[in-house]
C-alpha positions as a LaTeX table, in Angstrom:
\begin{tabular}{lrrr}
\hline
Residue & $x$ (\AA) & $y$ (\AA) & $z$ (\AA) \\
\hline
Unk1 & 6.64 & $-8.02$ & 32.38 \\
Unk2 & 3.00 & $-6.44$ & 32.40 \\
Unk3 & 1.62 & $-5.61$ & 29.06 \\
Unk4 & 1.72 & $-2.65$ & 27.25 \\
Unk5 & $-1.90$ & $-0.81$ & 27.90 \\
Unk6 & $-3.83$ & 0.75 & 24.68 \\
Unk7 & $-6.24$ & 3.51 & 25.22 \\
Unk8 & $-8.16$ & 3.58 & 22.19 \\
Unk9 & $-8.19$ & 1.36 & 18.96 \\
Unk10 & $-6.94$ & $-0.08$ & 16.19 \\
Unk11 & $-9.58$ & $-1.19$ & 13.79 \\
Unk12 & $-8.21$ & $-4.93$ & 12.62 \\
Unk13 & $-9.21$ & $-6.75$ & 9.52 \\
Unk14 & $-8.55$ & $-10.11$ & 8.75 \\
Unk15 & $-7.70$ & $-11.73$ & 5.43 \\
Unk16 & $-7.61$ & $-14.83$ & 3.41 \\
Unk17 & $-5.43$ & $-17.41$ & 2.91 \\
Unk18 & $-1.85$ & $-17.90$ & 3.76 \\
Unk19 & $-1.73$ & $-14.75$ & 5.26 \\
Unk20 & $-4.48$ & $-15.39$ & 7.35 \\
Unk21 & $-2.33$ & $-17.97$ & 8.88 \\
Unk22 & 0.40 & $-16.01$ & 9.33 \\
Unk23 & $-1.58$ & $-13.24$ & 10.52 \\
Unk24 & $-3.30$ & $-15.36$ & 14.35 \\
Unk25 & 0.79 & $-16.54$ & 14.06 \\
Unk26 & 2.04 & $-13.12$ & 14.23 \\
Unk27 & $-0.34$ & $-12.19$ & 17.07 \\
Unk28 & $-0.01$ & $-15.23$ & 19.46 \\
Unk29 & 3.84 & $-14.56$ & 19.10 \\
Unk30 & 4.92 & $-11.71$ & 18.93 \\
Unk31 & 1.71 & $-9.09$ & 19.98 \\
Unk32 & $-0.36$ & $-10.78$ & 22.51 \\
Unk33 & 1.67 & $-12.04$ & 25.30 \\
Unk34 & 3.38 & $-8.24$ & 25.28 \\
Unk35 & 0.25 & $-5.81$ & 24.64 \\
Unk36 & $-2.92$ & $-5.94$ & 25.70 \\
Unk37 & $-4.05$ & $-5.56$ & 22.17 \\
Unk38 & $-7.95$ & $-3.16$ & 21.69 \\
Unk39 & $-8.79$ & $-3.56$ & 18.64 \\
Unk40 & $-12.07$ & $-3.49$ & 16.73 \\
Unk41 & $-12.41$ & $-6.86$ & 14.44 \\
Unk42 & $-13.74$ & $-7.27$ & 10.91 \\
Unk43 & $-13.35$ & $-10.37$ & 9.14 \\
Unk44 & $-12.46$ & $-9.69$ & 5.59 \\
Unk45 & $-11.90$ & $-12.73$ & 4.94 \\
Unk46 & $-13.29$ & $-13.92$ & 1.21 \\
Unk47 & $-16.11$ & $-16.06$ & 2.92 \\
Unk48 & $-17.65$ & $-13.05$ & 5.62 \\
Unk49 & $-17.51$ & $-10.65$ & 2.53 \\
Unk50 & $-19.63$ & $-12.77$ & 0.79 \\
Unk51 & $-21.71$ & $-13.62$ & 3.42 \\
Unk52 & $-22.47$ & $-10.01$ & 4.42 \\
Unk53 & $-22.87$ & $-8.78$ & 0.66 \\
Unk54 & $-19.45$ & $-6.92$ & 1.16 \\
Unk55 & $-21.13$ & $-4.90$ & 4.55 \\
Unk56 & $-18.41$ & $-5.79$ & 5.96 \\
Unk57 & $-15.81$ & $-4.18$ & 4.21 \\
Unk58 & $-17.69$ & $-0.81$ & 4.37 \\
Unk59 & $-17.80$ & $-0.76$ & 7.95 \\
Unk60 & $-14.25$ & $-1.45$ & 8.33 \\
Unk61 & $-13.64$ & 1.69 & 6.35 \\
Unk62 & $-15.74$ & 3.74 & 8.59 \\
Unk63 & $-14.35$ & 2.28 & 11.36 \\
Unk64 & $-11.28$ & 3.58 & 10.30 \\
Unk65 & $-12.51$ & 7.26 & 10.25 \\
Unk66 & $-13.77$ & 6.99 & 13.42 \\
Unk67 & $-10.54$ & 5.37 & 15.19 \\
Unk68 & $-7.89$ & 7.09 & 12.75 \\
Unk69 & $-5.34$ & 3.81 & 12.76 \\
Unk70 & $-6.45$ & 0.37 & 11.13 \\
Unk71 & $-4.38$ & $-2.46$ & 10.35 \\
Unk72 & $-5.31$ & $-5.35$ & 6.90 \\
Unk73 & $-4.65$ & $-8.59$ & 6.24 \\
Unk74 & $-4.17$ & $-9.45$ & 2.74 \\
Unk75 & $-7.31$ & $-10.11$ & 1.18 \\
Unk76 & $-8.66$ & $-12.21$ & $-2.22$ \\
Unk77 & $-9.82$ & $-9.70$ & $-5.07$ \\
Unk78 & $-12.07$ & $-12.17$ & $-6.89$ \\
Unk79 & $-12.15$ & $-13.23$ & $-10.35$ \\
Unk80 & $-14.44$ & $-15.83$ & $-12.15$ \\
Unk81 & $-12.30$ & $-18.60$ & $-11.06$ \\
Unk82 & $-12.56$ & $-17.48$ & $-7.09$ \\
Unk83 & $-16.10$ & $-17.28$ & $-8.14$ \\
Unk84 & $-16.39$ & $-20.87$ & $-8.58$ \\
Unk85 & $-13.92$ & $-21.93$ & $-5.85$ \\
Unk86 & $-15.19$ & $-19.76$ & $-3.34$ \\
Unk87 & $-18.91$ & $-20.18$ & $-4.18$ \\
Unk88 & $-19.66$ & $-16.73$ & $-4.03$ \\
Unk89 & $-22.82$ & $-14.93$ & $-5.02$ \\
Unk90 & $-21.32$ & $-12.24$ & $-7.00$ \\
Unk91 & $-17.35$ & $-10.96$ & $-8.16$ \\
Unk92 & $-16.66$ & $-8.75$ & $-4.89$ \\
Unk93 & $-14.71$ & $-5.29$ & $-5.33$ \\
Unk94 & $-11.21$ & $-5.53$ & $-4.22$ \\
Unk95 & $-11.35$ & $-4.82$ & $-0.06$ \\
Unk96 & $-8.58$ & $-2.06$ & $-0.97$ \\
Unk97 & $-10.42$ & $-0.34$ & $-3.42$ \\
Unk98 & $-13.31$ & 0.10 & $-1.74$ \\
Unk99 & $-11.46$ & 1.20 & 1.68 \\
Unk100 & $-9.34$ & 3.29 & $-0.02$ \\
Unk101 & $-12.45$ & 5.05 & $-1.51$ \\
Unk102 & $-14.30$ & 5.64 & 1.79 \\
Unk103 & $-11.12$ & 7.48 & 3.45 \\
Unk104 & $-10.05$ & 9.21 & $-0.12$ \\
Unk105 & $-6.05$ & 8.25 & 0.73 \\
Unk106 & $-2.81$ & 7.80 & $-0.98$ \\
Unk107 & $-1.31$ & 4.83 & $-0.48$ \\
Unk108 & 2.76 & 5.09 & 0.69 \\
Unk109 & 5.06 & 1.77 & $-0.40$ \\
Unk110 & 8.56 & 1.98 & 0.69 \\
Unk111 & 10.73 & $-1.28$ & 0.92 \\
Unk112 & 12.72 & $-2.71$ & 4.00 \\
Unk113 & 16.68 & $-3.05$ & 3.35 \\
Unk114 & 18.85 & $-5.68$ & 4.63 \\
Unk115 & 22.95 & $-5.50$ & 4.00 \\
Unk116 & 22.87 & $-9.12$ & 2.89 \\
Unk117 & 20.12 & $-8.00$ & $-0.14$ \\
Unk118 & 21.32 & $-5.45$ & $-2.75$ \\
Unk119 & 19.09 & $-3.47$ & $-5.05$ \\
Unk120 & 19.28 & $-5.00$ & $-8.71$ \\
Unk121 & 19.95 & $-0.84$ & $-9.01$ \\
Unk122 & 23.21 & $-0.68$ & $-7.34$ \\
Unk123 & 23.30 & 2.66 & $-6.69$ \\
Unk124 & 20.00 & 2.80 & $-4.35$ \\
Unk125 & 21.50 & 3.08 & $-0.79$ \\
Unk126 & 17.95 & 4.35 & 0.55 \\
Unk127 & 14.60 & 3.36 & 0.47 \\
Unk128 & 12.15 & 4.65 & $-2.29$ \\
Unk129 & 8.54 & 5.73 & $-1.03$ \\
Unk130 & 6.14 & 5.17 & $-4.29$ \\
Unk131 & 2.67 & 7.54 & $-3.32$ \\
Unk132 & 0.04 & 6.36 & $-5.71$ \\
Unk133 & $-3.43$ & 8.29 & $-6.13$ \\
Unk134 & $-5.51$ & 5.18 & $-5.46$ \\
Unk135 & $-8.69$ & 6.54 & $-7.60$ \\
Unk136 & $-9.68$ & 6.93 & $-11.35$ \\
Unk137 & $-7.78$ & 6.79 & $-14.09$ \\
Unk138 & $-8.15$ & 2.85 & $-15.99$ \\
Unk139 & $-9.32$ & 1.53 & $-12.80$ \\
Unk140 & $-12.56$ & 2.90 & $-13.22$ \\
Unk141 & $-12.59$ & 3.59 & $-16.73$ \\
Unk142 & $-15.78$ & 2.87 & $-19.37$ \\
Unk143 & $-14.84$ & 0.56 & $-22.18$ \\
Unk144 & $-16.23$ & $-0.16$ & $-25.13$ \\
Unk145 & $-15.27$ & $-3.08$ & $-27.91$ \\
Unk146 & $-16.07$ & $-1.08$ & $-31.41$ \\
Unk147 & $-18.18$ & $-3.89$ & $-33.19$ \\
Unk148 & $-18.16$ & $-1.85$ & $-36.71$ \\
Unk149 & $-17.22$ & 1.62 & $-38.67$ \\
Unk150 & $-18.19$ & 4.54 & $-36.41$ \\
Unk151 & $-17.85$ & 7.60 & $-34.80$ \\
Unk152 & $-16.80$ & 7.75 & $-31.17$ \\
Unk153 & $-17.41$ & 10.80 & $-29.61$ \\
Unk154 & $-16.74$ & 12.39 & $-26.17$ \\
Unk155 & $-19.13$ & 14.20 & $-24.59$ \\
Unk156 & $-20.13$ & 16.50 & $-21.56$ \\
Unk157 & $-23.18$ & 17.77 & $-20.45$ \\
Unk158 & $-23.51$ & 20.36 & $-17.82$ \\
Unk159 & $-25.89$ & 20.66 & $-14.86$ \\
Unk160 & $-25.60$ & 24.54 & $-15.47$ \\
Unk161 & $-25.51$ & 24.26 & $-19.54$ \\
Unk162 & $-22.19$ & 24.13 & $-20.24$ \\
Unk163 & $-21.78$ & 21.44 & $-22.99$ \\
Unk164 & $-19.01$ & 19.49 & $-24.96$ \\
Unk165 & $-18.51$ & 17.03 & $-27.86$ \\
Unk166 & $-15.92$ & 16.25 & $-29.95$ \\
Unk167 & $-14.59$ & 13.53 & $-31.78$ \\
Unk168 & $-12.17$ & 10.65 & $-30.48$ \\
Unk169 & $-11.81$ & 8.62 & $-33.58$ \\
Unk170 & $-13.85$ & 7.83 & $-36.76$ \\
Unk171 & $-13.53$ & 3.89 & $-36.57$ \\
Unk172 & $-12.89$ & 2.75 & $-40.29$ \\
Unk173 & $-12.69$ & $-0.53$ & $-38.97$ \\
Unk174 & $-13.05$ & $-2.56$ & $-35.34$ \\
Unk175 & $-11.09$ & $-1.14$ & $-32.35$ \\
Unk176 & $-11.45$ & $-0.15$ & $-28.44$ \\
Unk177 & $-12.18$ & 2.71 & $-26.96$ \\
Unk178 & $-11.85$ & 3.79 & $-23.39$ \\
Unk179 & $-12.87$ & 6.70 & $-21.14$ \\
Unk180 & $-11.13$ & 7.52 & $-17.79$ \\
Unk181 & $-11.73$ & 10.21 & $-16.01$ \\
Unk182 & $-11.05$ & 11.87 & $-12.14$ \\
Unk183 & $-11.88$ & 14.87 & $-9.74$ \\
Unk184 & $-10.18$ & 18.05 & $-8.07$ \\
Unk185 & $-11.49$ & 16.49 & $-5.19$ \\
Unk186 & $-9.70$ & 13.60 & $-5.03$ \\
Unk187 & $-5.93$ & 14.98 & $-7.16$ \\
Unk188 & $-6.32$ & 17.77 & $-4.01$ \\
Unk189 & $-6.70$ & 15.09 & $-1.37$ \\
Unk190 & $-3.68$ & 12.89 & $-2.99$ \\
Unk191 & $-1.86$ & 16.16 & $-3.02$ \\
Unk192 & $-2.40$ & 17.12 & 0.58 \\
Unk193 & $-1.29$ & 13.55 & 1.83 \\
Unk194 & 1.82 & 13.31 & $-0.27$ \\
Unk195 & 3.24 & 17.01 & 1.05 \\
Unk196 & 2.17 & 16.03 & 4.79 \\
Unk197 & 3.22 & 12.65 & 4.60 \\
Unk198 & 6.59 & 14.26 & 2.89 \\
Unk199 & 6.57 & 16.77 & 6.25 \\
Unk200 & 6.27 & 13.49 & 8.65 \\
Unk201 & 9.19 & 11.75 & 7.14 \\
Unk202 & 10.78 & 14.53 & 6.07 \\
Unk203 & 11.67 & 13.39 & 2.77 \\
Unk204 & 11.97 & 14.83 & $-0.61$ \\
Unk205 & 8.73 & 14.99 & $-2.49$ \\
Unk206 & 8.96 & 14.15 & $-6.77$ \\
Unk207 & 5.55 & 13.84 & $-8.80$ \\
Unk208 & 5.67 & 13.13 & $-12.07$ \\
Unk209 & 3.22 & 12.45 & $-15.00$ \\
Unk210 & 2.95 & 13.24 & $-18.74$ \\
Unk211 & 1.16 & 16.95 & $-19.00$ \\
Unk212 & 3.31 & 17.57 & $-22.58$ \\
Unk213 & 1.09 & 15.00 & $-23.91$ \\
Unk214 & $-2.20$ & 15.11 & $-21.62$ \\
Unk215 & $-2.42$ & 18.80 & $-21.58$ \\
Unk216 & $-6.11$ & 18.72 & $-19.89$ \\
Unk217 & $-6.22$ & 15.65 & $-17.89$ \\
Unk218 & $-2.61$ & 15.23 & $-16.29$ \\
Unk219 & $-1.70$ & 18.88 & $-16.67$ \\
Unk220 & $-5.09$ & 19.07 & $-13.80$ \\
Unk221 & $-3.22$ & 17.21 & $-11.84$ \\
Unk222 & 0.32 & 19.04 & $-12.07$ \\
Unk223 & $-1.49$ & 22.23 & $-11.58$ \\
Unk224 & $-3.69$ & 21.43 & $-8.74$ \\
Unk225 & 0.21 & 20.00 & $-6.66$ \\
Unk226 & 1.55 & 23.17 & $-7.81$ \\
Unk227 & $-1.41$ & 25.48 & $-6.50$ \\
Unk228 & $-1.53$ & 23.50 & $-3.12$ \\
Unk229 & 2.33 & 23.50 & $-2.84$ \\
Unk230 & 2.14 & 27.25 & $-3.05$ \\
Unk231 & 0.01 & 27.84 & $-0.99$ \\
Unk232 & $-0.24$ & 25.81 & 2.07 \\
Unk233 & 3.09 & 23.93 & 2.20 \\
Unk234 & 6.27 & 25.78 & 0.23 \\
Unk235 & 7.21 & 27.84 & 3.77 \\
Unk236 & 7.14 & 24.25 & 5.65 \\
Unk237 & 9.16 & 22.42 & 3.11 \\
Unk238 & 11.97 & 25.35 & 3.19 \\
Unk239 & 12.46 & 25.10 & 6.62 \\
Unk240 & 13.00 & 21.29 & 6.69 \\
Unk241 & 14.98 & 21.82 & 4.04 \\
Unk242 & 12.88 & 19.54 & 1.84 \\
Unk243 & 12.07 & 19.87 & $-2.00$ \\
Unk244 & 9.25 & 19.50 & $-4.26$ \\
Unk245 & 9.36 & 19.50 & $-7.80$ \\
Unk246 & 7.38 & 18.21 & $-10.96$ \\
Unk247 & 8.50 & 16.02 & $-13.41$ \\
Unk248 & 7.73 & 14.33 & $-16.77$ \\
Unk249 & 7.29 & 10.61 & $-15.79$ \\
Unk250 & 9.75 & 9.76 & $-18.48$ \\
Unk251 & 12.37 & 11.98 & $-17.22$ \\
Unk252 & 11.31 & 10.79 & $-13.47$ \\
Unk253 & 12.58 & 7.14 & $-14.53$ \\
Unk254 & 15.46 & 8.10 & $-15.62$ \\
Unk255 & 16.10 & 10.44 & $-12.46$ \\
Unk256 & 15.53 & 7.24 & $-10.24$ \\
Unk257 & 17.37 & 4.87 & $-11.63$ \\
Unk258 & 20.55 & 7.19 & $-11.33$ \\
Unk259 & 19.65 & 8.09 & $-7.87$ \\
Unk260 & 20.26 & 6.96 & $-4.37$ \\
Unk261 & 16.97 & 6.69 & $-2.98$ \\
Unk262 & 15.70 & 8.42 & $-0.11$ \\
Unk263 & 12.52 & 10.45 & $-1.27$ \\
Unk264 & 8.92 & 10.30 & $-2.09$ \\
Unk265 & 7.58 & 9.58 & $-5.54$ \\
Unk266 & 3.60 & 10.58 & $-6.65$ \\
Unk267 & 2.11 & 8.61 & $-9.08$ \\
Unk268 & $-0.88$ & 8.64 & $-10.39$ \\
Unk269 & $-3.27$ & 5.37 & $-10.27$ \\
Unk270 & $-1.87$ & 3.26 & $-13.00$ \\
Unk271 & 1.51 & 4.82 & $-13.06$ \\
Unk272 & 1.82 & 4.25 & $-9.21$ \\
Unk273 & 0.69 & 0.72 & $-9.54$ \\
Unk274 & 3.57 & $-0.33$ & $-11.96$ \\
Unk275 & 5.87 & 1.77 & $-10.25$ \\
Unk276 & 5.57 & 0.31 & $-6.71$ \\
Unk277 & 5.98 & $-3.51$ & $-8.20$ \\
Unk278 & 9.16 & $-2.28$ & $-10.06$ \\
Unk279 & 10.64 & $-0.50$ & $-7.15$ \\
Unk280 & 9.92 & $-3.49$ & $-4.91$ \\
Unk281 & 11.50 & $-6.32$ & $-7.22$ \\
Unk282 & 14.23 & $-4.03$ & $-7.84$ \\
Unk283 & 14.79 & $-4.07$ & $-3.99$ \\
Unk284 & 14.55 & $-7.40$ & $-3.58$ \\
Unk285 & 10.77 & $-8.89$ & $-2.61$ \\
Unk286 & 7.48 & $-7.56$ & $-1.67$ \\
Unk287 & 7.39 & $-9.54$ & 0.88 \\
Unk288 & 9.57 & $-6.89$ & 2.18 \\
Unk289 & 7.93 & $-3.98$ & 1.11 \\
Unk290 & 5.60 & $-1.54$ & 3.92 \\
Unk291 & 2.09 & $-0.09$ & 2.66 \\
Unk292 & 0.21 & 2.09 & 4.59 \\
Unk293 & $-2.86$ & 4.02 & 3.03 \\
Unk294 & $-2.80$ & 8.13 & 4.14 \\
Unk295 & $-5.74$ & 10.73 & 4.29 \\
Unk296 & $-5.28$ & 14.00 & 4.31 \\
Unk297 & $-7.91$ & 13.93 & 7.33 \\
Unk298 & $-5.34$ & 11.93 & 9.38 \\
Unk299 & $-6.72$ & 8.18 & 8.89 \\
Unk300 & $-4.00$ & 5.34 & 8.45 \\
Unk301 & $-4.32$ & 2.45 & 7.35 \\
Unk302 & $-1.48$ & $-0.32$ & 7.30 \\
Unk303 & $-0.87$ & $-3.06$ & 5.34 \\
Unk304 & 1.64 & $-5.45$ & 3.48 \\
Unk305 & 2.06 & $-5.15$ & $-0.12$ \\
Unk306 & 1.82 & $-8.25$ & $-1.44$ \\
Unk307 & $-1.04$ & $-10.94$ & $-1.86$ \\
Unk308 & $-2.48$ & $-13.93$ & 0.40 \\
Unk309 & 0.50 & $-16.16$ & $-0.65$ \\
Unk310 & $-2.13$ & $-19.05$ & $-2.88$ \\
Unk311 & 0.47 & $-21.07$ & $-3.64$ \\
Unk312 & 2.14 & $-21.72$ & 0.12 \\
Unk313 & $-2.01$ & $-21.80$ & 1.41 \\
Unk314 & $-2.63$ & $-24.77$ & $-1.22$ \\
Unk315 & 0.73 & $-26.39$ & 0.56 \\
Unk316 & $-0.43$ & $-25.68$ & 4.38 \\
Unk317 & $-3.67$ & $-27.20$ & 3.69 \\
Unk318 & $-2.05$ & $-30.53$ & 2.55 \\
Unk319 & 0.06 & $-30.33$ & 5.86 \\
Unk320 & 3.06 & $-29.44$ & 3.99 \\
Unk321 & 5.71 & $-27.45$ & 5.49 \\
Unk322 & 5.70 & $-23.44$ & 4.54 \\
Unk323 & 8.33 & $-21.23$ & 4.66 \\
Unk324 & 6.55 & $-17.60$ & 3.98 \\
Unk325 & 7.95 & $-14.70$ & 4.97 \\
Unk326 & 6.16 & $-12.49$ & 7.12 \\
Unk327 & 7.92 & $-9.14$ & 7.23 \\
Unk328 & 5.52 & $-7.10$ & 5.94 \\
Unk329 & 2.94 & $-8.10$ & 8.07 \\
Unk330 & 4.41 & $-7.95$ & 10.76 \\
Unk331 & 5.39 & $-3.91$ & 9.86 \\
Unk332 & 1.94 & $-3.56$ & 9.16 \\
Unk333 & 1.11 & $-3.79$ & 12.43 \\
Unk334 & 3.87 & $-2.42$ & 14.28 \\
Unk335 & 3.22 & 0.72 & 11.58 \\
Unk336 & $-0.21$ & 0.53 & 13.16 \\
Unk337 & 0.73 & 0.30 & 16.66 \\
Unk338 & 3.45 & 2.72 & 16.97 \\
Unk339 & 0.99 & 5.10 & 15.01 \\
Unk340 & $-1.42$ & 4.56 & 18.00 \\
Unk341 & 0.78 & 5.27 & 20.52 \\
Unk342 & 1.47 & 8.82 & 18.52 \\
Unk343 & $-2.03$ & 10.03 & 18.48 \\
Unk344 & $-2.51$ & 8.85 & 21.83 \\
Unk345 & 1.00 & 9.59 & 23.50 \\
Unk346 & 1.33 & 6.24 & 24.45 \\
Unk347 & 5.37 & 6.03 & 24.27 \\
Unk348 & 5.33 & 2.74 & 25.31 \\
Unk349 & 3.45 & 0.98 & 22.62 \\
Unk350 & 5.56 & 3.46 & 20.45 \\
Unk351 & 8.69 & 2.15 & 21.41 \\
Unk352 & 7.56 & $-1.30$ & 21.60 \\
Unk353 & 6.49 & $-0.89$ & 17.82 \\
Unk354 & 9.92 & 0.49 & 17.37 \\
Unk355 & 11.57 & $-3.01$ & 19.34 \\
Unk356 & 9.78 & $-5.27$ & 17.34 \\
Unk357 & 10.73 & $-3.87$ & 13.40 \\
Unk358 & 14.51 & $-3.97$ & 15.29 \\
Unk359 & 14.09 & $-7.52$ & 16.37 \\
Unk360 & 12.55 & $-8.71$ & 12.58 \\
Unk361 & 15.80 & $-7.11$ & 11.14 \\
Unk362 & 18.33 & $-8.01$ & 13.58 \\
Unk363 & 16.67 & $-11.73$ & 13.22 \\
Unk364 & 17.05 & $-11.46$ & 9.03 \\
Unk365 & 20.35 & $-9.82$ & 9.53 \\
Unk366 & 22.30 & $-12.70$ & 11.79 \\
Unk367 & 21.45 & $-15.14$ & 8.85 \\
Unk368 & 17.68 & $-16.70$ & 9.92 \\
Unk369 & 15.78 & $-16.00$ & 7.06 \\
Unk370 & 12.48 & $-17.36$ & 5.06 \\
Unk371 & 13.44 & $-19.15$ & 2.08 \\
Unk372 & 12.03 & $-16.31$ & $-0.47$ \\
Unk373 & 14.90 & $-14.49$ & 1.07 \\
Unk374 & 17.52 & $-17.14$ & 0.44 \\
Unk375 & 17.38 & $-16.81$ & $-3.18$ \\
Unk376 & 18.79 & $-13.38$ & $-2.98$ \\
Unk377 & 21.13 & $-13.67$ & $-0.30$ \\
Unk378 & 24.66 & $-12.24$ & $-0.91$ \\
Unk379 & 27.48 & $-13.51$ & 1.95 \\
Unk380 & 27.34 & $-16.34$ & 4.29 \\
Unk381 & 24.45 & $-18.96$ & 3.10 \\
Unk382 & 21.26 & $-18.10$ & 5.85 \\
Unk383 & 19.33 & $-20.76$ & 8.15 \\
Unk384 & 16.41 & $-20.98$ & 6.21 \\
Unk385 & 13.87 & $-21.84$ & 8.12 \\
Unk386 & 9.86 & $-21.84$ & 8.08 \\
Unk387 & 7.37 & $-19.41$ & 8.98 \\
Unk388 & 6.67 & $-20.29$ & 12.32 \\
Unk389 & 9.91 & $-20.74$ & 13.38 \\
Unk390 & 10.98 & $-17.74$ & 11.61 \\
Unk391 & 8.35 & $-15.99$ & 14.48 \\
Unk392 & 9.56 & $-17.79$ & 16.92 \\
Unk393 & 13.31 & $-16.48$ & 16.14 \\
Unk394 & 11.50 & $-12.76$ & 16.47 \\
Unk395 & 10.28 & $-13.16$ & 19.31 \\
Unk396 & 13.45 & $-14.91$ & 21.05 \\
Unk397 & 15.44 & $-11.49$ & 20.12 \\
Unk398 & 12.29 & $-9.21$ & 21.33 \\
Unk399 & 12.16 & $-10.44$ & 24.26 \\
Unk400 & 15.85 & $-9.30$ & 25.19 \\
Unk401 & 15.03 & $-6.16$ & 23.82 \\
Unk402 & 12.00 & $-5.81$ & 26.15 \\
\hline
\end{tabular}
């Protein structure tokens, strides 16, 4: 068959580790000999970040905002130990921070459900969508380690004159103290992608937080959804017949667990980082779990959820046999791809995006699975078999579908 044409393109970055591997596996297989993949390359791989003192990483994210559609590799947040290993000249910023930063965007988790793997929650019948405000809050909060008795104070001075202080604690002994903090600008940008990104899957929207107790800080960020719901979305919602309504994240637990699924749930940072790991495991892996990063402005970003696999990378590079599943990754791209072929009415890299998520679960479905998978595998015991061939399986059913 001739390959599938792209007009414009899709800004790729590569990763580290395992799923780096799986990653040139995943495009000799199962992309290449089908599309004529365009796509703009960064390396953001451990090694080219360091090299390039993290350059790198920043034009990837401004590639993004000029293409709209980018597709990541997992990638190696470093700590003092990847310091050593890696030999690297300083303790990077995670790649996802620092890309979700430049394009301001909510990142969207939802997980992937096979028949054969049932939610520890056994009422869940649909997928859950966690939205977490990727900015602020403890991620980029000031700490301090109280050495002595003290006085810790907050305080705010104005540009215009408008001042504040008052006291946080008077330390009668050692403690900790932290400071977190965020911006209109960014809770209206998170608020913006959850309702349109609620209008594009047409899904209920939930947010939920704790403005009984944080009646300044989270009660911003309940206000500023309500304001925006009001005013720019509440007409669109009512005639999909869609809901939004606020929360207390306490009650929101309790609402999900007794639920079926099959909605949108805002988090903030911290909130939404907990949240998406819980959801996930309760689903079964996050190796089957979709990311994609939304800005209101209309940039995408896909990804999987999960990490570079260490463990299976330390096997493959003593030639041992790996059996790593690479769903996600996979979903990244076709996310990326059929996403493309929206904003540039390409139907058939659409529909071929469309073919290959129906081949990876037709493939887990008859019983060929990764081993990860086999652990949690209810009816007839699976082929488990390893990565590659797991690809190659993919690609045997994709090509009857193409």
């Amino acid at each position: 068959m001739e390959k599938i044409k792209m007009e414009n393109k899709i800004v790729e970055m590569d990763g580290d580790e395992m799923t780096r591997i799986l990653w040139k596996m995943i495009k000799d297989e199962l992309l290449l000999p089908f599309v004529e993949l365009n796509t703009e390359y960064y390396d953001l791989g451990l090694p080219c970040r360091d090299e390039t003192n993290d350059k790198v990483t920043h034009d990837a994210g401004e590639a993004i905002k000029k293409w709209h559609v980018g597709v990541k590799c997992a990638t190696i947040t470093p700590n003092a130990q990847r310091v050593e290993e890696y030999h690297l000249k300083e303790m990077w910023k995670s790649p996802n921070g620092t890309i979700r930063a430049i394009l301001d965007g909510t990142v969207f988790r939802a997980p992937i459900l096979l028949s054969h793997v049932k939610p520890a929650v056994r009422n869940w019948k649909k997928p859950i969508t966690i939205a977490r405000h990727a900015y602020g809050d403890v991620y980029k909060g000031t700490e301090y380690r109280v050495p002595e008795k003290g006085k810790a104070e907050l305080v705010f001075t104005g540009e215009n004159g408008a001042s504040f202080r008052e006291t946080v604690y008077d330390f009668e002994c050692p403690g900790v103290l932290q400071g977190l903090y965020n911006k209109d600008s960014s809770i209206e940008s998170f608020a913006h992608s959850c309702f349109q990104y609620a209008i594009d899957t047409k899904q209920d929207l939930w947010f939920a937080t704790k403005d009984t107790i944080s009646k300044q800080y989270d009660q911003t960020f309940k206000l500023i959804f309500q304001d925006i719901f009001e005013k720019h979305y509440k007409e669109k919602f009512e005639s999909l017949g869609i809901e939004y309504f606020y929360t207390l994240i306490d009650d929101a637990v309790a609402r999900v667990i007794r639920s079926e699924g099959g909605y949108i749930w805002a988090c903030k940072n911290y909130d939404g980082d907990v949240m998406s790991d819980m959801v996930s495991t309760a689903f079964g892996s996050l190796a089957m779990m979709t990311s994609v990063l939304v800005s209101p402005e209309g940039n995408y970003e896909y990804e999987a959820a999960h990490g570079t696999v260490t463990r299976h990378y330390y096997r493959y590079l003593k030639g041992e046999e790996t059996s790593t599943n690479p769903v996600a990754t996979i979903f990244a791209w076709s996310g990326a791809l059929r996403k493309r072929g929206e904003l540039d009415a390409n139907k058939a890299l659409s529909d071929f995006a469309d073919k290959l998520e129906a081949a990876c679960i037709n493939t887990l479905e008859s019983g060929t699975v990764t081993k990860d998978l086999a652990a949690l595998w209810e009816g007839p015991a699976p082929t488990v078999v390893n990565s590659l061939d797991f690809i190659r399986a993919i690609r045997a059913d994709l090509e009857k579908r193409l």
